[in-house]
TIPAVEX-93753 format. One line per 3 residues: number of its first residue (from 1); their letters; for each residue x, y, z of N, C-alpha, C. Coordinates in steps of 0.1 Angstrom, whole numbers, plus 2048, in hexadecimal, padded with zeros to 3 digits. Each point is the difference from the previous one (the first is absolute). Layout:
// TIPAVEX-93753
NUM	A	X:Y:Z:X:Y:Z:X:Y:Z | ...
// end
This chain:
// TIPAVEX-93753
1	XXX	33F:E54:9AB:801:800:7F2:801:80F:7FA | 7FA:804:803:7FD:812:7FE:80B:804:803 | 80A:7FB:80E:80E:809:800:807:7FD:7FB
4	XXX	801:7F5:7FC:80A:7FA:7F9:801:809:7F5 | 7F4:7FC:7F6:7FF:80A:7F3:806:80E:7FF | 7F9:809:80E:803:80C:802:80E:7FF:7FD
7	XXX	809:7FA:807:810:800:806:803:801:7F0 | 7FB:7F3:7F9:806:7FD:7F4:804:80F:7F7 | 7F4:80A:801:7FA:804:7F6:809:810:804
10	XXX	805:801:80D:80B:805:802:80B:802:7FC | 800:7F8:7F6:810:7FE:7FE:80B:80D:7FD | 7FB:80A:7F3:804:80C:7F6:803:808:813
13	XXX	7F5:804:80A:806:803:808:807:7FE:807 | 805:7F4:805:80A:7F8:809:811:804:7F4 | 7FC:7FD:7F6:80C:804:7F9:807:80F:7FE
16	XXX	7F8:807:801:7FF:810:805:808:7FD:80C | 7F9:7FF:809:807:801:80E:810:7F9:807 | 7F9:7F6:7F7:813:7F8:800:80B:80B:7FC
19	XXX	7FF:80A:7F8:80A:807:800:805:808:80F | 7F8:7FE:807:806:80C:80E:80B:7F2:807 | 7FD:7F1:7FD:805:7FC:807:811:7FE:7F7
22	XXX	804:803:7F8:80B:804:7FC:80A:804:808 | 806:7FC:806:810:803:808:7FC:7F8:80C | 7F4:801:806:804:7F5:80B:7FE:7F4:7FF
25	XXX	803:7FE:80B:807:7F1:800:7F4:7F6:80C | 800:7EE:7FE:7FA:7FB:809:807:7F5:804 | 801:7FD:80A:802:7F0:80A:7F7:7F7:803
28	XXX	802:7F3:7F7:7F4:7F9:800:808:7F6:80C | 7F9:7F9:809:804:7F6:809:7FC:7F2:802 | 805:7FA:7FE:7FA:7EF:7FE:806:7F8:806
31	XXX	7F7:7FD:812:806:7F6:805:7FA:7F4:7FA | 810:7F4:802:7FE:7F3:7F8:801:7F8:80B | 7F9:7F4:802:804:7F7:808:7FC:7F1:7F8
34	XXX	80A:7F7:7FA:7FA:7F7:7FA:7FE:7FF:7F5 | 800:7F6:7F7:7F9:7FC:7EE:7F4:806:802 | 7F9:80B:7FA:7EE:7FC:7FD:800:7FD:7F4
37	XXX	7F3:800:7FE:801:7FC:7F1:7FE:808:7F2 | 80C:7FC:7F8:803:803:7F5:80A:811:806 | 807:7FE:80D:808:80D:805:809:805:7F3
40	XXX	806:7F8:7FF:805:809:7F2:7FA:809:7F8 | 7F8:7FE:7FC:7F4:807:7F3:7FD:809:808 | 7FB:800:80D:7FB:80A:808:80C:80C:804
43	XXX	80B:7F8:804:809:80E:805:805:805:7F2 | 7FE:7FA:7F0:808:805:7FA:7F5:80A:7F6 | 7F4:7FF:805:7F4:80E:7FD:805:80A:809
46	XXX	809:800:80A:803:80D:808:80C:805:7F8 | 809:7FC:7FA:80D:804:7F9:7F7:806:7F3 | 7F9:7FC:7F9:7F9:806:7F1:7F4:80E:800
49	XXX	7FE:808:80C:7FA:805:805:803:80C:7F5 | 7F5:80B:7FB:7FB:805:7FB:809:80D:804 | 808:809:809:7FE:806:807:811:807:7FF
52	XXX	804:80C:800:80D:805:7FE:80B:7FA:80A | 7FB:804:80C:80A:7FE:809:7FB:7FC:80B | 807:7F1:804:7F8:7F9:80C:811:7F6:802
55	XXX	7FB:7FA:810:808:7F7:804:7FA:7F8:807 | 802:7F4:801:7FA:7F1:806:806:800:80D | 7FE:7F8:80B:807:7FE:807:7FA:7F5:808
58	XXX	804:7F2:7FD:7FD:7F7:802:808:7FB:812 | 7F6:7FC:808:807:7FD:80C:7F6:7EF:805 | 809:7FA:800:803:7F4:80A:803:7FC:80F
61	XXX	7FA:7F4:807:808:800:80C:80A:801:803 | 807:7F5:7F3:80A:7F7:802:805:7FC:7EB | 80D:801:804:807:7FB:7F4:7FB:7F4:7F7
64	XXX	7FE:7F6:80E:7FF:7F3:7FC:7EE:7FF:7F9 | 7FB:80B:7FF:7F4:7FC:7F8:7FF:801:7F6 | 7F7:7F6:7F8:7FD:7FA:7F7:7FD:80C:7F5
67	XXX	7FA:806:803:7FF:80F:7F6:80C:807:7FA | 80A:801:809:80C:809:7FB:810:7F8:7F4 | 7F9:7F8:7FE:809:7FB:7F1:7F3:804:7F5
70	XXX	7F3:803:800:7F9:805:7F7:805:814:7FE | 7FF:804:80C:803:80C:804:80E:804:7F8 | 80A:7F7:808:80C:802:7F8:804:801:7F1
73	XXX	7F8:7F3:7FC:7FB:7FF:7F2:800:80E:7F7 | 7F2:803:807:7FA:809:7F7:80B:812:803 | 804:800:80E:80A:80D:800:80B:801:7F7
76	XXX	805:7F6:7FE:80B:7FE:7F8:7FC:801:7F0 | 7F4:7F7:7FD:7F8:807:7F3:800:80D:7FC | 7FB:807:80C:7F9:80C:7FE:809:80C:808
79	XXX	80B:801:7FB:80A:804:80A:7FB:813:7F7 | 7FE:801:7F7:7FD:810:7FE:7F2:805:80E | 7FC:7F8:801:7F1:803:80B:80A:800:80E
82	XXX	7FC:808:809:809:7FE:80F:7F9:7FB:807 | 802:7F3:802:7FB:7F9:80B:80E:7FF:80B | 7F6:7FB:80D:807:7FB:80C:7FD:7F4:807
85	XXX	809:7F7:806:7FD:7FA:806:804:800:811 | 7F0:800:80A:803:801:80A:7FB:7F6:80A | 80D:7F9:80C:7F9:7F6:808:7FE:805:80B
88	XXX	7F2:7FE:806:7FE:804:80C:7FF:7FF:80F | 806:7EE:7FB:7FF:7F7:80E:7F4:7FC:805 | 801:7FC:809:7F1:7FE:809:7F8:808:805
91	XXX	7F4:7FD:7FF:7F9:80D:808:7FE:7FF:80A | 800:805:80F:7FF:804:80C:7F0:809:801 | 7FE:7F5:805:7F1:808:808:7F4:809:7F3
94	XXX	802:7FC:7F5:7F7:801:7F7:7FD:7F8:7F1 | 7FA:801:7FB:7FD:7F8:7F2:80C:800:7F9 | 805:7F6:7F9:80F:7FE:7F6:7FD:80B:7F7
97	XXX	7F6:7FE:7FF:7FE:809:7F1:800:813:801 | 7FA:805:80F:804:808:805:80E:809:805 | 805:7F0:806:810:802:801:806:805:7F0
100	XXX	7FF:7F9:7F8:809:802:7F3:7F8:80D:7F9 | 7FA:803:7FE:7FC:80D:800:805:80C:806 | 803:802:80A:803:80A:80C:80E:7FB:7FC
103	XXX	80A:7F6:7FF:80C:803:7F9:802:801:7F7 | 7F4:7FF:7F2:804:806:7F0:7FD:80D:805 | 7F9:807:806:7FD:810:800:810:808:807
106	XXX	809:7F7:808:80B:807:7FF:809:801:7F5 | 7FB:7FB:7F9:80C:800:7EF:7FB:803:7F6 | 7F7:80C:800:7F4:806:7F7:80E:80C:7FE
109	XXX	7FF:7FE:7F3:80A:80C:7F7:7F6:80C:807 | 80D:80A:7FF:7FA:80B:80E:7F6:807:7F7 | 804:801:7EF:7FB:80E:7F7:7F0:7F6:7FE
112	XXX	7FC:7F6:801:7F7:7FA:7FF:7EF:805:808 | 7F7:806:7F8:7F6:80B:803:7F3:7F6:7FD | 801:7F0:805:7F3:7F4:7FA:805:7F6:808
115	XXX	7FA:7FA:807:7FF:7F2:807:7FD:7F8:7FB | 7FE:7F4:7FA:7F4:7F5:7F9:807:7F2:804 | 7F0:7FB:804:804:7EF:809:7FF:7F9:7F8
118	XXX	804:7F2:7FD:7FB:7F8:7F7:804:7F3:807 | 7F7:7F7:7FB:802:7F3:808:807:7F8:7F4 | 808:7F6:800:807:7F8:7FE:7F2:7F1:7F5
121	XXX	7F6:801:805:7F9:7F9:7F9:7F7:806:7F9 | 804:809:7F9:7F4:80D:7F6:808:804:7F5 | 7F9:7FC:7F5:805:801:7F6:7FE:810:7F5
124	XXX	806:805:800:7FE:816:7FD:7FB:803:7F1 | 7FA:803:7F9:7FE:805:7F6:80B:80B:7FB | 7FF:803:7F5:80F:809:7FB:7FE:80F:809
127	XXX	7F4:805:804:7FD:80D:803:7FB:803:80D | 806:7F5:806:7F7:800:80D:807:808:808 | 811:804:802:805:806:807:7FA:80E:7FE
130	XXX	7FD:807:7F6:7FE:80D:7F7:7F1:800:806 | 7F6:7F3:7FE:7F3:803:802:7FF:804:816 | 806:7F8:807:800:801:80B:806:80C:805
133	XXX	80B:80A:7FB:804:80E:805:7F8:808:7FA | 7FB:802:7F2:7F4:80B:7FC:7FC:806:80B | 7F1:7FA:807:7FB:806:807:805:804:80F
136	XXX	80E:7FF:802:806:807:80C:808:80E:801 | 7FC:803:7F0:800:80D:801:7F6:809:801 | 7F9:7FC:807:7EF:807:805:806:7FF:810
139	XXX	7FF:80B:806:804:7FF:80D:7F6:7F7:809 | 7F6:803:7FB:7F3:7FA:809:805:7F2:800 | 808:7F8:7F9:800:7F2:7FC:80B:7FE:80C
142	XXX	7FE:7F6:805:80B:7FC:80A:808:7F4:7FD | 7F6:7F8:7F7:805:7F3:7FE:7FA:7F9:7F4 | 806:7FB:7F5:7FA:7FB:7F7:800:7F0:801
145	XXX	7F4:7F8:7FA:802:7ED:7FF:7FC:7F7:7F6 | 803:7F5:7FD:7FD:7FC:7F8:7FE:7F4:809 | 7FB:7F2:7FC:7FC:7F5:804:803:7F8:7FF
148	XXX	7FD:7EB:801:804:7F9:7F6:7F6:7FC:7FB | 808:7F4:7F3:7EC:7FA:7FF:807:7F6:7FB | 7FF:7F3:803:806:7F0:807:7F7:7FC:7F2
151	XXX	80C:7F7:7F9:7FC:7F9:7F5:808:7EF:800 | 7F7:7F8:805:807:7F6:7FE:80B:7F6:7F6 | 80A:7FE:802:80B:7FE:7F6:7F9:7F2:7FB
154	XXX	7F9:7F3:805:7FC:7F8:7F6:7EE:800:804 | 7FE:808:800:7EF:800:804:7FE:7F7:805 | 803:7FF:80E:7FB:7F3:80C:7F4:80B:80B
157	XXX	7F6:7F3:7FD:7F2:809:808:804:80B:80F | 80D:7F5:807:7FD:80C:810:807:80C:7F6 | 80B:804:800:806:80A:7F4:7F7:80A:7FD
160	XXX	7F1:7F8:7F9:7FB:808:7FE:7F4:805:806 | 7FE:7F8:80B:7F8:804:80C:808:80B:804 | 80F:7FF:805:805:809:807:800:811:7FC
163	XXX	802:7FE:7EE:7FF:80B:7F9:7F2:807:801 | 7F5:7FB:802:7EF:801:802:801:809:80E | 803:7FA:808:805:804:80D:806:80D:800
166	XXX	809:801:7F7:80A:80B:804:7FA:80E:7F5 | 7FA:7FC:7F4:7FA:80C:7F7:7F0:803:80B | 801:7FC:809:7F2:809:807:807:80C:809
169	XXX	80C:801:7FE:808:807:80A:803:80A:7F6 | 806:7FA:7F1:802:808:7F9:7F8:810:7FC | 7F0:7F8:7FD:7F7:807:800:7F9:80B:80B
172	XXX	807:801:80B:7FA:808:808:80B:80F:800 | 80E:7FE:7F4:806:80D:7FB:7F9:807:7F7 | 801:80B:805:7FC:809:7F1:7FD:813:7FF
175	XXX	7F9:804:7FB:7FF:80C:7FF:7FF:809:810 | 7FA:7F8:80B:7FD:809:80D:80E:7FD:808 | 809:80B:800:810:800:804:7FA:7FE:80F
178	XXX	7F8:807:802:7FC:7FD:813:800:7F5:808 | 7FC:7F8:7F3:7FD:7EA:804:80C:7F9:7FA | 80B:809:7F9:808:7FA:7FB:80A:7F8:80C
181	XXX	808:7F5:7F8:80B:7FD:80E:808:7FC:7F5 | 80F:800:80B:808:7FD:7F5:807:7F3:800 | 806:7F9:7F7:804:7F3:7FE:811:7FF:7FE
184	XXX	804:7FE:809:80F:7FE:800:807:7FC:7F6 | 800:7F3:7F7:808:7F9:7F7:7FA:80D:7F1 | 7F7:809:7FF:802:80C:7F9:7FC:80E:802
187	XXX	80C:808:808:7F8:80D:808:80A:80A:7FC | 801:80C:802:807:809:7FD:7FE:80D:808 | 80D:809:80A:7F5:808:804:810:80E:7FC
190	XXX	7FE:809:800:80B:80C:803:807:7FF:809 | 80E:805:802:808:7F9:807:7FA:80A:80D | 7FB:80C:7FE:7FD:80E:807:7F4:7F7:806
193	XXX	7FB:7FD:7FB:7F0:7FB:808:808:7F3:80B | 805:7FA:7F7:807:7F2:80C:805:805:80D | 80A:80D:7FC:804:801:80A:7F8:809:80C
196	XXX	7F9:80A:7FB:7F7:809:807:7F5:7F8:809 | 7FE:7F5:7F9:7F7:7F4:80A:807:7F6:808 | 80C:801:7FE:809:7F8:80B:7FE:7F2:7FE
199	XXX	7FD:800:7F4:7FF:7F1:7FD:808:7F0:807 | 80D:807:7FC:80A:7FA:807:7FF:7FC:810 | 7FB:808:807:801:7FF:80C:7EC:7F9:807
202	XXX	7F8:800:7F5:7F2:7F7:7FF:802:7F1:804 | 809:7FE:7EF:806:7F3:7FC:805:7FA:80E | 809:807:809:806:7F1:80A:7F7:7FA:80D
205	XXX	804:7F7:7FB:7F5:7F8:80A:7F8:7F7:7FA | 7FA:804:7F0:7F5:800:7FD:804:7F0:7F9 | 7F3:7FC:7FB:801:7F6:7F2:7FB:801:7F3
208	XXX	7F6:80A:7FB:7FE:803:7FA:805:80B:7F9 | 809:805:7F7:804:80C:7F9:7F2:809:7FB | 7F7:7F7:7F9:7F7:807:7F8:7F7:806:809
211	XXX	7F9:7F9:808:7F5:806:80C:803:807:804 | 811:805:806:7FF:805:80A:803:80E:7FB | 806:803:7EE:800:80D:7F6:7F3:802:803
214	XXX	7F6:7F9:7F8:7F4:800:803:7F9:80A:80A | 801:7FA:80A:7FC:809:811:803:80A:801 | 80B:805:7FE:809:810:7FE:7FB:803:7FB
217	XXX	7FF:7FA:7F5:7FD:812:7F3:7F2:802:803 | 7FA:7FA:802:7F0:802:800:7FD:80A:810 | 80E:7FD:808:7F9:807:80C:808:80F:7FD
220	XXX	80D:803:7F7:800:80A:7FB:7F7:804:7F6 | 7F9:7FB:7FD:7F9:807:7F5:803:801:7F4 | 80A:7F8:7FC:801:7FB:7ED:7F9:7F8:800
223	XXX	802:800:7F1:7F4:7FA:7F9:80D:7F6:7FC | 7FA:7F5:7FB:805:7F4:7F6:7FA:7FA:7F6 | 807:802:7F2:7FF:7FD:7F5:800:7F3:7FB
226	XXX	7F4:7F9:7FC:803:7F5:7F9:803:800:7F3 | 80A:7F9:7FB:802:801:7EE:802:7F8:7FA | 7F3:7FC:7FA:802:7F6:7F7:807:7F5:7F6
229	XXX	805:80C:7FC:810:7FC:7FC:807:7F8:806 | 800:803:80E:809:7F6:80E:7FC:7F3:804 | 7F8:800:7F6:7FB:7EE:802:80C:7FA:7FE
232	XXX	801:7F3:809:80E:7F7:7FD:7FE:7F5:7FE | 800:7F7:7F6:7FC:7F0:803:808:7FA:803 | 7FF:7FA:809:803:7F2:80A:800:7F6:7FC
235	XXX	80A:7F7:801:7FF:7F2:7F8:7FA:7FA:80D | 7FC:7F6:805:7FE:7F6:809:7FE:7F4:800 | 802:7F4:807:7FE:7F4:800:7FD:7F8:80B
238	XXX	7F6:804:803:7FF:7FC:810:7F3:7F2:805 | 807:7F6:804:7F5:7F9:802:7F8:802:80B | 7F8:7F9:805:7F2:80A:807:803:802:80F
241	XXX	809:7F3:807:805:809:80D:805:80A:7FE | 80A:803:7F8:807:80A:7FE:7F6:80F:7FD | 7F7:7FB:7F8:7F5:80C:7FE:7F9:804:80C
244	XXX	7FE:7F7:809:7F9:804:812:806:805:805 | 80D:7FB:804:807:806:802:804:812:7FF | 802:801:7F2:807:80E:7FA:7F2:806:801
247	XXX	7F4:7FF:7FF:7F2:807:801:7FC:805:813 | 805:7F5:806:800:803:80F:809:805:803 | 80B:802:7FE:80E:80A:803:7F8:80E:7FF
250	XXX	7FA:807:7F2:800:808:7FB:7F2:809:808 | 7F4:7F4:805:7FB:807:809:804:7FF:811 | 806:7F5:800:808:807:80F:803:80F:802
253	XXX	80A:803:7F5:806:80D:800:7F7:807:7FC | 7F7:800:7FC:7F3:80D:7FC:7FA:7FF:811 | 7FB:7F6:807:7F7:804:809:80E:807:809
256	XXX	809:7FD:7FF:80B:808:80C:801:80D:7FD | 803:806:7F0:802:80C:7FC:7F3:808:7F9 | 7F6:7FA:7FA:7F4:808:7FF:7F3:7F3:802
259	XXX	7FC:807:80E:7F7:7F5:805:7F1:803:7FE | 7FD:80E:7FA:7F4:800:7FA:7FC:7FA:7F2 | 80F:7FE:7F8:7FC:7F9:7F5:803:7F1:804
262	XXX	808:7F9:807:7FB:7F3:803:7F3:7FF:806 | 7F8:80D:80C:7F2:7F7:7FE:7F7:802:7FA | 803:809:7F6:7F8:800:7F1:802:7F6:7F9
265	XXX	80C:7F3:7FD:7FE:7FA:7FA:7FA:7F1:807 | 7FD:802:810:7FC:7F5:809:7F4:802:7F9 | 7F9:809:807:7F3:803:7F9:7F8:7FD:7F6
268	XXX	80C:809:7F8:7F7:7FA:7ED:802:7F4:7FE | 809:7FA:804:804:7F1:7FC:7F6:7F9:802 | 7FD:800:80F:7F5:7FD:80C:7F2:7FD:7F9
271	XXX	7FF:80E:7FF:7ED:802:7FA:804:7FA:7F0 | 805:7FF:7F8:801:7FD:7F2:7FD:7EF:800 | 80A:7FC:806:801:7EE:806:7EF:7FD:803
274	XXX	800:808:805:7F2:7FE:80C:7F4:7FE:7F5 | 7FF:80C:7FC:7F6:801:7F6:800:7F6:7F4 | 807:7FD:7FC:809:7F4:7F4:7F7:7F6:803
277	XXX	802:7FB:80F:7FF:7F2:805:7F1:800:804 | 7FE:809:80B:7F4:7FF:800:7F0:802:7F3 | 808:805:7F5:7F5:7FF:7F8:804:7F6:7F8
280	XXX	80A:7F6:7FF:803:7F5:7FB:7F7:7F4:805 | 801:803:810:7F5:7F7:80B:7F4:804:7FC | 7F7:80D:800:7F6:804:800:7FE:7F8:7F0
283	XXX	801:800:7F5:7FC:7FE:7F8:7FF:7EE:7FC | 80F:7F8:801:801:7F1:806:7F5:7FA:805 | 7FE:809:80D:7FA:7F3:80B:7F0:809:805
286	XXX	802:80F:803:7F5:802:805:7F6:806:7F7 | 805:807:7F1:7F3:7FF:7F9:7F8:80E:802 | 806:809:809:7F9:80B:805:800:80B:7F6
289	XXX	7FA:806:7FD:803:80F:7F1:809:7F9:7F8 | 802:7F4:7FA:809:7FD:7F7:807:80D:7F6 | 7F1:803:7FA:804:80A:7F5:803:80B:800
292	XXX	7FD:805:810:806:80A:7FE:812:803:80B | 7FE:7F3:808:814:7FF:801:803:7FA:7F4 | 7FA:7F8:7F6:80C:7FF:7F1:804:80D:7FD
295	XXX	7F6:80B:7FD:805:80A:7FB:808:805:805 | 7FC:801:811:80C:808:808:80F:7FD:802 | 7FF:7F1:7FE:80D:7FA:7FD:806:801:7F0
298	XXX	7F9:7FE:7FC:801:804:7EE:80C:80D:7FB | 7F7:80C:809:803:80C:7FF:811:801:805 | 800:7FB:80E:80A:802:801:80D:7F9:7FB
301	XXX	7FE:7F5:7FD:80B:7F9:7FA:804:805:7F2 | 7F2:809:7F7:805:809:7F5:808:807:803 | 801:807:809:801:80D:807:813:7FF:805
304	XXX	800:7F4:805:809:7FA:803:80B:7FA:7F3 | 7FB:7FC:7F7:808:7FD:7F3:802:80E:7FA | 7F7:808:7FE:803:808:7F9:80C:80D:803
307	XXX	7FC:7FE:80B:80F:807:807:80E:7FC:7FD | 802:7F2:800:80B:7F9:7FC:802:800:7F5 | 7F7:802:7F6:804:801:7F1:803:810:7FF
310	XXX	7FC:806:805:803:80D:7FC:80C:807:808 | 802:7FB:80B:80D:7FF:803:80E:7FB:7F9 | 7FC:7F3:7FA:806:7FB:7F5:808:80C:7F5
313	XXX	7F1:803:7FC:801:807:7F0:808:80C:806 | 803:809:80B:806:80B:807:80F:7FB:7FB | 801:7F4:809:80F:7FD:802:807:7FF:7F2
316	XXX	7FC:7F7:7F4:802:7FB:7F6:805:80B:7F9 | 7F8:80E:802:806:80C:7F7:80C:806:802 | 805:7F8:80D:80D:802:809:80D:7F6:7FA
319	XXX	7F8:7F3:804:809:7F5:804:802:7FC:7F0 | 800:807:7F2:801:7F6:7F5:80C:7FB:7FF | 80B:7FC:804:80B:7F8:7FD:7FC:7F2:807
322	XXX	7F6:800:80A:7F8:7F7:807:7F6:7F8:7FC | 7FA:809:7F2:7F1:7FB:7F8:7FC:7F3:802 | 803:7F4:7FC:804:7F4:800:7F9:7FC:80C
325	XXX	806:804:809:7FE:7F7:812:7F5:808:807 | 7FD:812:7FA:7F7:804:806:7F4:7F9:7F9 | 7FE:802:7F3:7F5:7F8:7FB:7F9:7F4:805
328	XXX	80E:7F9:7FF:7F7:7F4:808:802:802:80F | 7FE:80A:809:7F9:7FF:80F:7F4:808:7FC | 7F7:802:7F5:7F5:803:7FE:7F6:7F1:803
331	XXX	809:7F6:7FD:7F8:7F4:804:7FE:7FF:812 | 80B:803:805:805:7FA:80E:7FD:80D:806 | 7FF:810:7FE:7FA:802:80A:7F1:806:7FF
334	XXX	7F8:7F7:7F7:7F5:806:800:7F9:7F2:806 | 80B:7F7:805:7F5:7F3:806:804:7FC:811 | 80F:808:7FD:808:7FA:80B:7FB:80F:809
337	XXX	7FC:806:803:7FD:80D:808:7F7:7FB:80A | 7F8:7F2:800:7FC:7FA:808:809:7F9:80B | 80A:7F7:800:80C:7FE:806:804:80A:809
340	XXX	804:80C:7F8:80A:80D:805:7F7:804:80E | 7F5:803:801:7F9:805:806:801:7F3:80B | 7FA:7F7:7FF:804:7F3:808:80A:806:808
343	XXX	80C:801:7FC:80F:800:804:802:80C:807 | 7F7:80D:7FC:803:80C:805:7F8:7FF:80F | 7F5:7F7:802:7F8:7FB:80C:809:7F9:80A
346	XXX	802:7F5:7F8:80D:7F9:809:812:809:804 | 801:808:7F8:80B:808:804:7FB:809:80C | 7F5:805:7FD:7FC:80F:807:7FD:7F7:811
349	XXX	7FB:7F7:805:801:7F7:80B:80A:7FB:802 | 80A:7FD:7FD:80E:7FA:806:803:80B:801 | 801:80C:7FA:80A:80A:809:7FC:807:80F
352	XXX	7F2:7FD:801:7F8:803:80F:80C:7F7:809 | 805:7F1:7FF:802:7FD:809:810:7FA:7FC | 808:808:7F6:80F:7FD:7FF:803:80D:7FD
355	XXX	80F:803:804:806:808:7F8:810:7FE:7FE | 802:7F2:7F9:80A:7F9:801:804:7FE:7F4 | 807:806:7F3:801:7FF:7F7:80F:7FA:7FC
358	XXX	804:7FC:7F0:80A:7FE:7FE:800:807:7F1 | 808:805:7FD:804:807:7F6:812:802:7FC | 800:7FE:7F4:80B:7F7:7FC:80D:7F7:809
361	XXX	7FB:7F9:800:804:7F8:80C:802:801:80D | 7FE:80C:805:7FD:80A:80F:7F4:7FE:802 | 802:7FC:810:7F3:7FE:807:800:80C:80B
364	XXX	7F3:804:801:7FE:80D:805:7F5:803:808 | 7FD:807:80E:7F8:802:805:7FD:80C:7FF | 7F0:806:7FF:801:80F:7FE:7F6:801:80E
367	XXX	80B:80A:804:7F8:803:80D:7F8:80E:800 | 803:809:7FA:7FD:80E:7F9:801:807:7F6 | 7FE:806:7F8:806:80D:7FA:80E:7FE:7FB
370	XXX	803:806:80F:810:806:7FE:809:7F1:80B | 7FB:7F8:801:806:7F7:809:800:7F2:7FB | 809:7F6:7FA:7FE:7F4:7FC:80A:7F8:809
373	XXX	801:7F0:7FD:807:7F8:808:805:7F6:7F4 | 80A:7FD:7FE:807:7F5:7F2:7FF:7F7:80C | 7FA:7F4:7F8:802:7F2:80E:80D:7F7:7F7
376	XXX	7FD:801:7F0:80A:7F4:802:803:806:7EB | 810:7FE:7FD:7FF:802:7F5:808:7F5:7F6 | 803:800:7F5:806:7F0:7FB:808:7FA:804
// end
């Protein structure tokens, strides 16, 4: 909450500085695969962008997807903005999403001195391209991010389980650039830093874009910027296999690519569950210290709500075009945080003994790092 404010209270400076970025130029990149939801609205916050001089460059597998009569749509709208449209075919021996990346970066306008990722299901605030290059002109900065934060489109409970789920991830961004990581669908780095870390040549093999920026910069020694600003909301609609699912995907790929923070969340999950239940039992049936596990339990479940509302009140100073939907997950995540943690228990144990994911419609084995296997795709 405190950085949030800080960021906010930045602003007269951030406006200052925006003048150095005057004459250059940025390439924002948005692989599409597919309708998500409400894609329109979302790719057409990347055309209204705050920012002098930028170009889009939208890449697909394939013609025949569902995304590119929106795409087309909106280029032809927005024909003074320079967008491009690029297909990239199939991927060979890495993540789709990987592939189409590694061929938007060959069609990066050459005078272009800014990278920025965006995902296809994140919706941009007017200043977000302007807030995400700021701080890369601090050399120490290698990489700047922003996040999502999942708002159910008709408030259906998994939706908002899933969202519960996914703002505990949120919350672990912030002021310490050392613990920072960065999040693909909103990142931004210098084209000089991309390329001096070999980015490009990380990427193949891999499945994860964001982790594996991540890994680099931190073993070069940048730092990465969270900014607030970069918050994106996410429409979603997901009924609850589909929530197990997309919550177990996500720690698959964490215990592959950072496996001290998958068993930090075995762990916490672990002892939290543990403690819950057994002083649920202890109080129920055996009667032992009642009063003083109510309190211990007491405490923590304050402790536990109050986090979530104050995480709330952070985001809200961000997300107001969102007011409306954030408001009411002040009901759903200050009850449903009980669930999430459930789910982060049951995620954090299926990935001990799978690593067999499917992501958008690709089915995938991750055998390493830098080494994956596609078993089967639509």
């Amino acid at each position: 909450m405190r950085y949030f404010k800080k960021y906010l209270a930045s602003g007269s400076e951030s406006n200052y500085l925006y003048t150095e970025l005057l004459g250059k130029k940025a390439s924002i990149i948005v692989p599409c695969r597919g309708m998500d939801k409400g894609l329109e609205e979302n790719l057409l916050s990347l055309f209204n962008q705050d920012f002098p001089n930028y170009e889009i460059i939208f890449v697909v597998d394939c013609l025949s997807d569902d995304a590119v009569s929106i795409i087309e749509k909106l280029r032809k709208r927005y024909e003074i903005r320079h967008s491009k449209l690029v297909v990239a075919g199939e991927a060979a021996g890495e993540s789709q999403k990987i592939w189409n990346l590694r061929k938007a970066i060959e069609h990066v306008d050459a005078g272009s001195e800014f990278l920025v990722f965006a995902d296809s299901d994140a919706r941009m605030r007017s200043d977000w391209l302007k807030s995400l290059i700021l701080p890369l002109l601090d050399p120490r900065v290698g990489a700047t991010t922003g996040y999502r934060w999942f708002v159910s489109e008709g408030f259906d409970l998994s939706s908002e389980i899933c969202s519960v789920w996914n703002a505990s991830i949120a919350s672990a961004l912030g002021p310490n650039q050392n613990s920072n990581f960065c999040w693909g669908g909103s990142m931004a780095l210098s084209r000089e830093v991309f390329e001096a870390c070999e980015i490009q040549r990380h990427w193949r093999g891999a499945l994860s874009d964001d982790f594996v920026v991540t890994n680099v910069l931190k073993r070069s020694g940048k730092q990465i910027v969270f900014v607030p600003a970069a918050l994106t909301v996410s429409l979603i609609q997901m009924p609850p296999l589909e929530v197990v699912e997309f919550t177990t995907r996500q720690m698959k790929i964490t215990r592959v690519y950072a496996p001290k923070l998958w068993m930090s969340c075995l762990l916490g999950s672990t002892l939290f569950t543990s403690f819950v239940m057994l002083s649920l039992l202890n109080i129920l049936y055996f009667r032992t210290l009642t009063l003083l596990t109510a309190l211990c339990l007491s405490i923590v479940l304050f402790c536990s709500v109050a986090k979530s509302v104050l995480r709330l009140k952070a985001v809200s100073l961000i997300l107001k075009d969102e007011s409306f939907r954030v408001y009411w997950q002040f009901i759903t995540h200050s009850t449903l945080w009980i669930a999430s943690t459930l789910l982060y228990l049951y995620n954090s144990v299926v990935a001990i003994f799978s690593r067999r994911i499917t992501w958008r419609g690709i089915r995938y084995r991750l055998i390493s790092q830098h080494k994956i296997e596609i078993i089967t795709g639509d």
